[in-house]
Backbone as JSON Lines, residues from 0, in Angstrom:
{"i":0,"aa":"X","n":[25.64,2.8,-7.42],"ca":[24.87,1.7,-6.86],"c":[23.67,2.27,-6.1]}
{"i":1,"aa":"X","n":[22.52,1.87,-5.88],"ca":[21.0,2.53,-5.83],"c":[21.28,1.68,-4.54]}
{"i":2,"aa":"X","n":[20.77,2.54,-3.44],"ca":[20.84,2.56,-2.03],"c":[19.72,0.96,-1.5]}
{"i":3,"aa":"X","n":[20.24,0.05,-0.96],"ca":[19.87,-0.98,-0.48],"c":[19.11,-1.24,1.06]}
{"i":4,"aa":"X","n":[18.65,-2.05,1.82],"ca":[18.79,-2.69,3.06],"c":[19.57,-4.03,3.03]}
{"i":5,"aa":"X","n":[20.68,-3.61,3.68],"ca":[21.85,-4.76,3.99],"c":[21.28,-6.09,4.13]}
{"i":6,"aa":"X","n":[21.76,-7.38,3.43],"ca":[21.24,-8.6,3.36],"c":[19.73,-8.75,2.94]}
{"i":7,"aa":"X","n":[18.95,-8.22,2.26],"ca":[17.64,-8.42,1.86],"c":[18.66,-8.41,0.14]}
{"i":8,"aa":"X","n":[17.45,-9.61,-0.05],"ca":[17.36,-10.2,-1.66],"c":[16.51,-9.15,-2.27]}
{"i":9,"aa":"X","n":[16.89,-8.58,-3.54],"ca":[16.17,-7.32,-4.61],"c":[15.52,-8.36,-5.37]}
{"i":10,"aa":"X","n":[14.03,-7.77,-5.63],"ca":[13.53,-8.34,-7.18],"c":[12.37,-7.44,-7.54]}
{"i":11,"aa":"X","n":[12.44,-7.69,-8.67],"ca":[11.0,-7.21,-9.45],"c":[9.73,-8.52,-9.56]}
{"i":12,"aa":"X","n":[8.53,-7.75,-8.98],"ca":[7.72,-8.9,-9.1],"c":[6.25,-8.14,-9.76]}
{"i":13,"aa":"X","n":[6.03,-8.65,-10.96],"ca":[4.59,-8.86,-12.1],"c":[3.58,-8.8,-10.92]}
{"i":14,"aa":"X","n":[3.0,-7.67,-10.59],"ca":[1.54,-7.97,-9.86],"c":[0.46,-8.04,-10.37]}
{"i":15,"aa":"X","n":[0.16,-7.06,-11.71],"ca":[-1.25,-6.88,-12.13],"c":[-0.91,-6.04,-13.61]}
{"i":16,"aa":"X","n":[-1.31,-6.48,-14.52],"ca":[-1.84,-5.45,-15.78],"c":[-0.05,-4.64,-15.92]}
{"i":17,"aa":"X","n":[0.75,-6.15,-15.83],"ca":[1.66,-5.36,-16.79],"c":[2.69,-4.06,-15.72]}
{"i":18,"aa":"X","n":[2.2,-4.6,-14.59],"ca":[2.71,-3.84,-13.66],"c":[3.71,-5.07,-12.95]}
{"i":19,"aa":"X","n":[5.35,-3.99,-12.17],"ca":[6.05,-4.87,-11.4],"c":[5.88,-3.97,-10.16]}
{"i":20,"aa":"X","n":[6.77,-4.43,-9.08],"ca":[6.79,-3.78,-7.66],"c":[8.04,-4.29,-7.92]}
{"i":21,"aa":"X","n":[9.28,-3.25,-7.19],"ca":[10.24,-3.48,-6.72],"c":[10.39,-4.02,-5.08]}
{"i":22,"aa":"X","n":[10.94,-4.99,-4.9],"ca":[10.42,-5.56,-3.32],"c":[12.42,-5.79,-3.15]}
{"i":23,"aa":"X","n":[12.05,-5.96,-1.57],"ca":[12.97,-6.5,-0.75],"c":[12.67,-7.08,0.28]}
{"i":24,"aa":"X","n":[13.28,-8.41,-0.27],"ca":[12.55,-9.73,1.1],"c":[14.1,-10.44,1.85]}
{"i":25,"aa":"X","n":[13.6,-10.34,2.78],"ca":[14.78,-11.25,3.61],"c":[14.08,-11.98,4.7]}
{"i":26,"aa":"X","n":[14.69,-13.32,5.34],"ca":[14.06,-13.55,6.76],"c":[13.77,-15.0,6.59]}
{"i":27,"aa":"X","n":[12.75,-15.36,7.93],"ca":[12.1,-16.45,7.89],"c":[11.14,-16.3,8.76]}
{"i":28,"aa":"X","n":[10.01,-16.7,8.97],"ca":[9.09,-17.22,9.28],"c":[7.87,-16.71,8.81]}
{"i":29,"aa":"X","n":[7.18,-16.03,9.71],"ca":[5.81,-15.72,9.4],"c":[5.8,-14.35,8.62]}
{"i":30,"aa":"X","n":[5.24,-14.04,7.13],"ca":[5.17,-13.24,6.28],"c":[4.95,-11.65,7.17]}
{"i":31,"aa":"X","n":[5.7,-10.55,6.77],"ca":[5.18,-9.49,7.1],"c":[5.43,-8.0,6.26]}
{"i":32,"aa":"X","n":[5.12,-7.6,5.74],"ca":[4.77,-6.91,4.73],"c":[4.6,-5.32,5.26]}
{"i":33,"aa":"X","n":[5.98,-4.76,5.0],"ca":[5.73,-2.9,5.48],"c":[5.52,-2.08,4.63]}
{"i":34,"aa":"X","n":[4.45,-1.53,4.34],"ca":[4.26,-0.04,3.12],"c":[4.87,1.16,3.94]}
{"i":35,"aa":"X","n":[5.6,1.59,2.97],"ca":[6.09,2.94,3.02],"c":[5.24,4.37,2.96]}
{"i":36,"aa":"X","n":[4.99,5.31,3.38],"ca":[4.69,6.23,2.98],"c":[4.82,7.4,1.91]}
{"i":37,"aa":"X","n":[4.24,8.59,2.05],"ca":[4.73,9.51,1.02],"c":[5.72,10.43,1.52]}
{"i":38,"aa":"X","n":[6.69,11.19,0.67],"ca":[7.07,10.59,-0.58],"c":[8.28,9.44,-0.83]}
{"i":39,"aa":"X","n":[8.06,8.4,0.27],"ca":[9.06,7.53,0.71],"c":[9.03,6.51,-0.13]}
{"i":40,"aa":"X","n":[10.27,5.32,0.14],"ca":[10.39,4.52,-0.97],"c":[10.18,3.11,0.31]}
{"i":41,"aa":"X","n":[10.52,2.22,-0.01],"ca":[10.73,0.88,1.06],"c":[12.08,1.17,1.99]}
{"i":42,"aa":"X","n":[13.11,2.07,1.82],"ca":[14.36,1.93,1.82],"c":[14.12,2.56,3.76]}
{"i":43,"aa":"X","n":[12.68,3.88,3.97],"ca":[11.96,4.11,5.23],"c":[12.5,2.78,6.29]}
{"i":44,"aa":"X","n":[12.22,1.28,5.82],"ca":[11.7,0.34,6.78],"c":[13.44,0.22,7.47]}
{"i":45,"aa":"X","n":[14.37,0.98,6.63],"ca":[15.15,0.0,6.67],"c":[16.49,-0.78,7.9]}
{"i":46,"aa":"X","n":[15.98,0.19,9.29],"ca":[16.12,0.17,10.47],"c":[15.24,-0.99,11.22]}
{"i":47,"aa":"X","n":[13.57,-1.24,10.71],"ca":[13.09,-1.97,11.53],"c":[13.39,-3.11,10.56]}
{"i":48,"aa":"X","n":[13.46,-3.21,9.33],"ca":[13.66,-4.3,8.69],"c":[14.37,-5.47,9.3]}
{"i":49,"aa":"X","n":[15.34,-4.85,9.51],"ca":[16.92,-5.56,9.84],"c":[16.71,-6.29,10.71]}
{"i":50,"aa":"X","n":[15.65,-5.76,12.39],"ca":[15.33,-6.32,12.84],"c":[14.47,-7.53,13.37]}
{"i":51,"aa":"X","n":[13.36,-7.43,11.97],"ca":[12.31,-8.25,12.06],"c":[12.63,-9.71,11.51]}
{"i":52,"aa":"X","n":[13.8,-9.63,10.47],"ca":[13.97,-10.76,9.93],"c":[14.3,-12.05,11.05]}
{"i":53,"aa":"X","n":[14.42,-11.94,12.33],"ca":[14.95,-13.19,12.87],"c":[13.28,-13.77,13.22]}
{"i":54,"aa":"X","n":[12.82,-13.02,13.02],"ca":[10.92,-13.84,13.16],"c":[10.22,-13.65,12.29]}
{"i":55,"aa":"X","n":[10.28,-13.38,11.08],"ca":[9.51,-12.88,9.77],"c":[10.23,-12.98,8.32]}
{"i":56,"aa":"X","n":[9.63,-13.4,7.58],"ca":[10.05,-13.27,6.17],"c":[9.64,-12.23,5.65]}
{"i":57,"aa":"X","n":[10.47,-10.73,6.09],"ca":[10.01,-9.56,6.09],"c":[10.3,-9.05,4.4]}
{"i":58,"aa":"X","n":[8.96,-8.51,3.87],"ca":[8.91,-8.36,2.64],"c":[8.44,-6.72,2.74]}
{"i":59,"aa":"X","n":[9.36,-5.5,1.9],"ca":[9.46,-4.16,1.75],"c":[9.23,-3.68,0.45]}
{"i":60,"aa":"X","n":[8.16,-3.9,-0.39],"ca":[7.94,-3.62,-1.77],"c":[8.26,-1.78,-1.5]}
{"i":61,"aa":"X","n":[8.19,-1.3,-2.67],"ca":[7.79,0.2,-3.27],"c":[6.72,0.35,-3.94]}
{"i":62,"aa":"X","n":[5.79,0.86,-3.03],"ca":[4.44,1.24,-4.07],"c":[4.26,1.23,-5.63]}
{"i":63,"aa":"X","n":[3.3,1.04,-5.8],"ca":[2.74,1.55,-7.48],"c":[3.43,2.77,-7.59]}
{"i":64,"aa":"X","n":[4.63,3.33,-8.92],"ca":[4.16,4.82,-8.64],"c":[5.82,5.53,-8.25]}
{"i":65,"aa":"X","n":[6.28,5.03,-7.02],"ca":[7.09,4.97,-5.99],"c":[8.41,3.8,-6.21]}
{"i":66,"aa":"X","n":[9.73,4.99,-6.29],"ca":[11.15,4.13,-6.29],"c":[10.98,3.5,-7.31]}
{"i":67,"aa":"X","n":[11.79,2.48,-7.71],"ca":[12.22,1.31,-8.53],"c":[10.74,0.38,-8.98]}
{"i":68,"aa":"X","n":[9.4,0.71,-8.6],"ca":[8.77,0.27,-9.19],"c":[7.8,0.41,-10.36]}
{"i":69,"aa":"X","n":[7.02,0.21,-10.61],"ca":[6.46,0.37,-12.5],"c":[5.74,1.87,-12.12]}
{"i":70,"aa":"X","n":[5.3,2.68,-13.12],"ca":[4.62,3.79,-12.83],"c":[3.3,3.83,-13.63]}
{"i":71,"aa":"X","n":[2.56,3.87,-13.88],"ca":[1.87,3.32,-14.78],"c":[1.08,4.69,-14.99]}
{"i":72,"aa":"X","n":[1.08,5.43,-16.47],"ca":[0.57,6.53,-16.67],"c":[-1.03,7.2,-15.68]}
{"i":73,"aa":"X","n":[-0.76,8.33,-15.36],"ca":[-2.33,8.46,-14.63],"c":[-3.13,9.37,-15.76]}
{"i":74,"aa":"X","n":[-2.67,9.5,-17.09],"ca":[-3.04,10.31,-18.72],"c":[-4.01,9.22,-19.24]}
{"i":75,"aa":"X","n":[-3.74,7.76,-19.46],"ca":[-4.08,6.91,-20.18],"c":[-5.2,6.82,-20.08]}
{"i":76,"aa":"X","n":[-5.81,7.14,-19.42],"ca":[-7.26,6.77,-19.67],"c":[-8.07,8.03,-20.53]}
{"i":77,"aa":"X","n":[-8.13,9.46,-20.12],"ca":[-7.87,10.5,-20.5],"c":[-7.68,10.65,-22.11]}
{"i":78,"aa":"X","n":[-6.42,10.21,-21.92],"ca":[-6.0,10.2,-23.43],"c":[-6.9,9.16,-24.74]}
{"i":79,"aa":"X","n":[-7.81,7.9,-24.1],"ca":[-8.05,7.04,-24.37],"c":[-9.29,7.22,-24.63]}
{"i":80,"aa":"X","n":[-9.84,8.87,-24.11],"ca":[-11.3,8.98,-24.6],"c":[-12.24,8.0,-24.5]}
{"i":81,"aa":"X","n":[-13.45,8.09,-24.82],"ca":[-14.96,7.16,-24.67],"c":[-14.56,5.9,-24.9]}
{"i":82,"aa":"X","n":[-13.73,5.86,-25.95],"ca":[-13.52,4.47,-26.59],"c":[-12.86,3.64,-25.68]}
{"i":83,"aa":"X","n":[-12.34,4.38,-24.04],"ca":[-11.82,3.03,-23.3],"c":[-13.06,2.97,-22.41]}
{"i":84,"aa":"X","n":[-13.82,3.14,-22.93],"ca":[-15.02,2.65,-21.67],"c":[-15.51,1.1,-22.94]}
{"i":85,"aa":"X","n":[-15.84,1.66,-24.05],"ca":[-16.54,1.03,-24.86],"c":[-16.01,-0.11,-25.53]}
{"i":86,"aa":"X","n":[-14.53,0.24,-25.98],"ca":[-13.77,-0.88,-26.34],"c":[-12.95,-1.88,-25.47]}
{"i":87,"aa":"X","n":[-13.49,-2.98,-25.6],"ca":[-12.71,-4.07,-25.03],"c":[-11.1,-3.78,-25.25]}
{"i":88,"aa":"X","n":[-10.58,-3.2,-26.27],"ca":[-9.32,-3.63,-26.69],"c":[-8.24,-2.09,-25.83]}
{"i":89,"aa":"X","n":[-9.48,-1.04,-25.46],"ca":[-8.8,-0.14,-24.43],"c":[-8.94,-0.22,-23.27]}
{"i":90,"aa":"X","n":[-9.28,-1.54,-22.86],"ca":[-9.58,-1.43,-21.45],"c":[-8.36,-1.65,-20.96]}
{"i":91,"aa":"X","n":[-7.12,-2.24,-21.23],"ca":[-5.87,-1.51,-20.36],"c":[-5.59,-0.69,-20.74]}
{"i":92,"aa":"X","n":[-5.98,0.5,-21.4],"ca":[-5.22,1.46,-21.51],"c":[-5.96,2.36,-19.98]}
{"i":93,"aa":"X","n":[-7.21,2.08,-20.07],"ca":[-8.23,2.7,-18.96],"c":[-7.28,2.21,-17.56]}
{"i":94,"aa":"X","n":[-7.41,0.8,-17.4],"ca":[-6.75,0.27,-16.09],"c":[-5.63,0.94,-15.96]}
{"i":95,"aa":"X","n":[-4.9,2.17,-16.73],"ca":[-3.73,2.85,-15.92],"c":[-4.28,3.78,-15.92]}
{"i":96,"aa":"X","n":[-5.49,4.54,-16.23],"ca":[-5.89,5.75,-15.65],"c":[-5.6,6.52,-14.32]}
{"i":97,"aa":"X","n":[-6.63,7.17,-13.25],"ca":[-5.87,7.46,-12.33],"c":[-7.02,6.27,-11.36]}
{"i":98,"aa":"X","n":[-7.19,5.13,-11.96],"ca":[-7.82,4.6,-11.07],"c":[-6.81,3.44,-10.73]}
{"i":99,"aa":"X","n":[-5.55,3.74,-11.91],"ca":[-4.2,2.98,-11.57],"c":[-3.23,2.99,-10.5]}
{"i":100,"aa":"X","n":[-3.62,4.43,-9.33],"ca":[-3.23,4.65,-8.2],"c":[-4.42,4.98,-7.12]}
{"i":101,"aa":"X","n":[-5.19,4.31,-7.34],"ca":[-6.42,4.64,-6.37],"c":[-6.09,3.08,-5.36]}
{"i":102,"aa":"X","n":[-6.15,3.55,-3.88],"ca":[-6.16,2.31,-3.19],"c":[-6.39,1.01,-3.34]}
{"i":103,"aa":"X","n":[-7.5,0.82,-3.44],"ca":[-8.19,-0.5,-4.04],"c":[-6.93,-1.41,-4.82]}
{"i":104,"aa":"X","n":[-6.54,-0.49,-5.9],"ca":[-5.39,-1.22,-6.71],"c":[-4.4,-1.8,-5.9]}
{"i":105,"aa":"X","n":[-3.76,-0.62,-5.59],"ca":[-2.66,-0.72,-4.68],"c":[-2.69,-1.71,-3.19]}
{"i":106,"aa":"X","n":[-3.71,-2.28,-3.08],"ca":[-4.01,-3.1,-2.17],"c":[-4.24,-4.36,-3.06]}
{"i":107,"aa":"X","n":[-4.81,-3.98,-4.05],"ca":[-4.61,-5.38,-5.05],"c":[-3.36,-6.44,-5.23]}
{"i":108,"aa":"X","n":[-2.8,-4.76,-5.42],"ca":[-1.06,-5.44,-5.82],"c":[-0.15,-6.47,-4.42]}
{"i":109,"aa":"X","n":[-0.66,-5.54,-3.83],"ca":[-0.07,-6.32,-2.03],"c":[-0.15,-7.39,-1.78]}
{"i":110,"aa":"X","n":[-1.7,-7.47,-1.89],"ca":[-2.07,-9.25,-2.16],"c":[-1.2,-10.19,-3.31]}
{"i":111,"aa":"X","n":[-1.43,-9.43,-4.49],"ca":[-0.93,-10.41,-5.79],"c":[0.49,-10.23,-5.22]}
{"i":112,"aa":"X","n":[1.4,-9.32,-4.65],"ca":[2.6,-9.47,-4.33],"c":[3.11,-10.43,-3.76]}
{"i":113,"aa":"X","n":[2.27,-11.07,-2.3],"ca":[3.08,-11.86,-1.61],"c":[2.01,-12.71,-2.28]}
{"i":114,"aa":"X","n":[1.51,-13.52,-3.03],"ca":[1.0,-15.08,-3.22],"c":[2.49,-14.82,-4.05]}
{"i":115,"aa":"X","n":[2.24,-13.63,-4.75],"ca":[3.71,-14.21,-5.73],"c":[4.82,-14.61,-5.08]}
{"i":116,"aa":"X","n":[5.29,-14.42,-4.3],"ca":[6.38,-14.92,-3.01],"c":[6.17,-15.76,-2.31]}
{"i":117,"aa":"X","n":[4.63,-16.75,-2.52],"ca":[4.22,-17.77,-1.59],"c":[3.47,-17.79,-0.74]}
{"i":118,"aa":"X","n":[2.77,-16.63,-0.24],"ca":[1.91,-16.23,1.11],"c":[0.33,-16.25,0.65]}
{"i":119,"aa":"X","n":[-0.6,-16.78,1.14],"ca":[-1.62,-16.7,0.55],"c":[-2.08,-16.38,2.1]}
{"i":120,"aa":"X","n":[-1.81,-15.75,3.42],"ca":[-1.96,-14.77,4.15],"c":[-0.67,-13.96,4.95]}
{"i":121,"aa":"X","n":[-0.73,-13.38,5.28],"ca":[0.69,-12.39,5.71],"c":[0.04,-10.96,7.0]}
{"i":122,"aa":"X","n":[1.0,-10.63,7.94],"ca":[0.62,-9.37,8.4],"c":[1.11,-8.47,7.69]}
{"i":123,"aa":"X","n":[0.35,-6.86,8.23],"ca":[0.78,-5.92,7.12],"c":[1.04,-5.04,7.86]}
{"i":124,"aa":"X","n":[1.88,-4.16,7.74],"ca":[2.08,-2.84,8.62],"c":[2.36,-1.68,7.36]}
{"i":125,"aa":"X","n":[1.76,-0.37,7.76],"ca":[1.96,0.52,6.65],"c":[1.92,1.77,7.05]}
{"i":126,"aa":"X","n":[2.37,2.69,6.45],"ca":[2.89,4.09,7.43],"c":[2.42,5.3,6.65]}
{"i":127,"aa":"X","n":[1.77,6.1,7.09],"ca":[1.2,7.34,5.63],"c":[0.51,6.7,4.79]}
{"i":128,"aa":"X","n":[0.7,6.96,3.74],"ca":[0.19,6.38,2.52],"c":[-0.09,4.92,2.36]}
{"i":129,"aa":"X","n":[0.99,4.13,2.48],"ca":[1.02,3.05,3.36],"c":[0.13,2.35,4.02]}
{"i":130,"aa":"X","n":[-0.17,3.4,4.87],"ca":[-0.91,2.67,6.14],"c":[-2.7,2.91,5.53]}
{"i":131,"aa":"X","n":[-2.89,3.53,4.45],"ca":[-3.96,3.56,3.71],"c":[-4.35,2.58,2.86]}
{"i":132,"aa":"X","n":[-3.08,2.14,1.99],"ca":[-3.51,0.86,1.49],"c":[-3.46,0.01,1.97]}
{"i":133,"aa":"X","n":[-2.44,-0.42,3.33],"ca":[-3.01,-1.36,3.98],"c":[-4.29,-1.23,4.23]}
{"i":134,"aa":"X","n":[-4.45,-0.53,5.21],"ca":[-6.58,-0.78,5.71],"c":[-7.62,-0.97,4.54]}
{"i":135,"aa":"X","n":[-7.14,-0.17,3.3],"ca":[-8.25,-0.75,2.35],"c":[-7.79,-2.25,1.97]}
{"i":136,"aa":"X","n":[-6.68,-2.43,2.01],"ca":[-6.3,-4.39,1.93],"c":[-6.96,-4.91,3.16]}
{"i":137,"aa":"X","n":[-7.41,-4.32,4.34],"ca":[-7.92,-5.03,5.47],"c":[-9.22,-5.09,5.35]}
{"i":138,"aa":"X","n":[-10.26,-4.25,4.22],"ca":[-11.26,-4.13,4.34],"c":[-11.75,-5.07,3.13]}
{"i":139,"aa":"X","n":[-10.5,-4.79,2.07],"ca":[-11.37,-5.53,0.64],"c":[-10.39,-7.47,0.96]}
{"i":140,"aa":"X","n":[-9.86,-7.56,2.12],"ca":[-9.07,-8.75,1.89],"c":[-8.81,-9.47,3.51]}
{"i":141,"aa":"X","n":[-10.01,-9.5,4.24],"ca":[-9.78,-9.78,5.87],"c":[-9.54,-11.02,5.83]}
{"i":142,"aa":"X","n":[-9.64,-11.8,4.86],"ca":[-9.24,-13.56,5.33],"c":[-7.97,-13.38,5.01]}
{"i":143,"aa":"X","n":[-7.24,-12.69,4.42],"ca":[-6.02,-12.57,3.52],"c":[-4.79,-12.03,4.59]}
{"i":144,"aa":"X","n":[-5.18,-11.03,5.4],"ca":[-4.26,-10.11,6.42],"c":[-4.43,-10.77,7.74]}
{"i":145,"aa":"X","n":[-3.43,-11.29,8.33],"ca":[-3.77,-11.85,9.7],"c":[-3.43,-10.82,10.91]}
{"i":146,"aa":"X","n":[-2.78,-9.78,10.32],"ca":[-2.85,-8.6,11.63],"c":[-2.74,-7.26,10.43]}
{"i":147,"aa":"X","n":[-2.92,-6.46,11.31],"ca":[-3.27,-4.94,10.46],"c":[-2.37,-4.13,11.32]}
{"i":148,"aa":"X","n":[-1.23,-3.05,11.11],"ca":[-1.49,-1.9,11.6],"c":[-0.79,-0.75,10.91]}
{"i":149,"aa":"X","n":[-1.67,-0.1,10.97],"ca":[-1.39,1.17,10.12],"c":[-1.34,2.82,10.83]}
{"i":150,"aa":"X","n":[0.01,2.85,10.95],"ca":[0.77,4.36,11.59],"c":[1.01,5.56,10.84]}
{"i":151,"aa":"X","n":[0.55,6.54,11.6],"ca":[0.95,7.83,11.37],"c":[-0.07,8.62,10.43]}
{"i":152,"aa":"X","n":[-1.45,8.37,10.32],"ca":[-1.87,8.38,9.29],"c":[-3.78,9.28,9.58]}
{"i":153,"aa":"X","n":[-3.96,10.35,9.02],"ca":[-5.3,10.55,9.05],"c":[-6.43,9.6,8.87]}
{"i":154,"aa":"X","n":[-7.36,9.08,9.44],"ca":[-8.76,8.88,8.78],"c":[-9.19,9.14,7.55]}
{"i":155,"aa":"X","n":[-9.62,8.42,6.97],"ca":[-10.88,8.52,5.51],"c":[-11.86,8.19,5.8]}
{"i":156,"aa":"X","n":[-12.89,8.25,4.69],"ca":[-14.22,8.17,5.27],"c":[-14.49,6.67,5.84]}
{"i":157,"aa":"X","n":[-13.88,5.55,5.36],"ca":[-13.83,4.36,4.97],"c":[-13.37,4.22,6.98]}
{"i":158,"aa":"X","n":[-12.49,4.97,7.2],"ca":[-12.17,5.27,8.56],"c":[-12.67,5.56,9.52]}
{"i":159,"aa":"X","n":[-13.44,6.62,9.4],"ca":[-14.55,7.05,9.81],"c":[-15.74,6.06,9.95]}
{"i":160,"aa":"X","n":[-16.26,5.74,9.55],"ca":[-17.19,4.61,9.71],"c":[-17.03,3.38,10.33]}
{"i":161,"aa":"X","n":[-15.61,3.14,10.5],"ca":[-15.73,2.2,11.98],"c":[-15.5,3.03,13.42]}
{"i":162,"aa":"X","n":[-14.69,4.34,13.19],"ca":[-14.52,4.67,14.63],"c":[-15.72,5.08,14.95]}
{"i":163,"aa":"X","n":[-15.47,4.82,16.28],"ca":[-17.04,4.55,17.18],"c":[-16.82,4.68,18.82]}
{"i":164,"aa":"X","n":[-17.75,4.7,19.29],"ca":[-17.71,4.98,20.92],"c":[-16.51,4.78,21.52]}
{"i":165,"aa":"X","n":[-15.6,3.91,21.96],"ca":[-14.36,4.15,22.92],"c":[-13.41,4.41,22.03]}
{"i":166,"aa":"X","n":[-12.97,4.1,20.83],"ca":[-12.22,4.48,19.38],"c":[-12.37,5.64,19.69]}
{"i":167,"aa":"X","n":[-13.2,6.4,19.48],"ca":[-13.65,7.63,18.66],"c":[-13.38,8.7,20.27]}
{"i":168,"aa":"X","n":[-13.57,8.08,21.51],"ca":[-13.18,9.23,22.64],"c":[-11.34,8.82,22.83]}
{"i":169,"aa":"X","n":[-11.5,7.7,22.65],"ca":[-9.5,7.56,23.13],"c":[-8.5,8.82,21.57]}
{"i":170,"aa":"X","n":[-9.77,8.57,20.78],"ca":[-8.83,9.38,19.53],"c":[-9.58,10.41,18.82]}
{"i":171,"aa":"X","n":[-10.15,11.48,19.91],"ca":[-10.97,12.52,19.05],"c":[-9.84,13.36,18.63]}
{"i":172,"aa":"X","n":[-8.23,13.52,18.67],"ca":[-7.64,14.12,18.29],"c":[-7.54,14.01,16.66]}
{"i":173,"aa":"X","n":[-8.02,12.74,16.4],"ca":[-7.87,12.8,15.06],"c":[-9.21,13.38,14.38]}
{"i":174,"aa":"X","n":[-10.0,13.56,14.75],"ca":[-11.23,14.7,14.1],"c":[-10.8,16.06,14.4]}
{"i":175,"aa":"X","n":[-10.04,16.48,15.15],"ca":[-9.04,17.94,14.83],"c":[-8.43,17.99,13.85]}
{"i":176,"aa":"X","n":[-7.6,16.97,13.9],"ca":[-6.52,16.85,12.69],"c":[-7.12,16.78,11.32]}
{"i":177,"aa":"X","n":[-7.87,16.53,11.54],"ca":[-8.6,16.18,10.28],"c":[-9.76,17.46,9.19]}
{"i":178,"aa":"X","n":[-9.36,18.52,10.23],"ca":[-10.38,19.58,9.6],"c":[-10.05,20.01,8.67]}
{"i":179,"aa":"X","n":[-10.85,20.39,7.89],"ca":[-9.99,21.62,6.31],"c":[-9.11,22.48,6.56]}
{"i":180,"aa":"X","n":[-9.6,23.26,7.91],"ca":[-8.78,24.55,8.02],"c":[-8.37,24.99,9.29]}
{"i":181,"aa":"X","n":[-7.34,24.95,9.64],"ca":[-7.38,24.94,11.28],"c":[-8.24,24.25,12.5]}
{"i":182,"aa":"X","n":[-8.04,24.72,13.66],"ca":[-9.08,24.25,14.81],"c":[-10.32,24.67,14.94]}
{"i":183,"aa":"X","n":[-11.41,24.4,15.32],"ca":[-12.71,24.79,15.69],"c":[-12.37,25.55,16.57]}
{"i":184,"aa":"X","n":[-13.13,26.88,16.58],"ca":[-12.97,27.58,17.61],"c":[-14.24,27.73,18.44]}
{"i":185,"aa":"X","n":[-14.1,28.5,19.64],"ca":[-15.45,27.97,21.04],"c":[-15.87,29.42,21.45]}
């Protein structure tokens, strides 16, 4: 038997191009939505889960890629040569390229996940990897996310460009963290 969170309902849910997400929803009220990190599955949440359900219709998919959900080749496009730029009839083979795990998508799916469950807005919390596609879901989908937060997780450039004056002094630790190669030295 493939390892669960106690009382959450299992399903597979169709997000995009032939793709499912394995999710686990339990709860009631206001939608809230946890991404897992790398190389983690949903199964991470499954301490705070338990708890959130008495105020949330807490929903724990598995990434694109990740656990029990679809994987969708990152060859196919590759393999699919010129002709998936040019031919209409390879353009899904292209859409699983490796632009089939590039954020954007994966924030796609989040969205198409919970309308599929009923939510046409939800909070999102996301952790590592996670917490990446959330913020690009906060950036390509702000009417859509009614709270954001995303833990444990480096900056991208996309990141970078909002931190700014009191951001950027409460958290210059993360421009350390963030170097190629060790610390700056003085």
């Amino acid at each position: 038997m493939a390892p669960v969170i106690p009382g959450f309902d299992y399903r597979r849910v169709p997000v995009a191009d032939g793709v499912s997400l394995n999710v686990a929803v339990a709860g009631s009220g206001s939608p809230l939505v946890l991404l897992h990190g790398f190389p983690q599955t949903h199964l991470m949440w499954r301490h705070v889960a338990a708890d959130l359900v008495a105020d949330h219709t807490v929903i724990c998919p598995d990434l694109r890629g990740y656990g029990a959900s679809d994987k969708p080749s990152a060859n196919a496009a590759a393999a699919a040569g010129p002709a998936a730029v040019t031919d209409p009839a390879a353009a899904d083979d292209a859409a699983a390229g490796p632009a089939a795990y590039a954020k954007r998508t994966m924030a796609a799916d989040i969205v198409a996940l919970a309308r599929a469950l009923g939510h046409d807005r939800f909070a999102l919390a996301g952790h590592d990897r996670g917490a990446l596609v959330a913020f690009r879901a906060g950036l390509d989908h702000p009417a859509t996310i009614t709270h954001l937060a995303c833990l444990d997780v480096l900056p991208t450039l996309d990141m970078w460009d909002v931190l700014h004056g009191t951001t950027a002094a409460v958290g210059f630790h993360l421009f350390l963290m963030a170097q190629p190669r060790g610390c700056p030295s003085g």
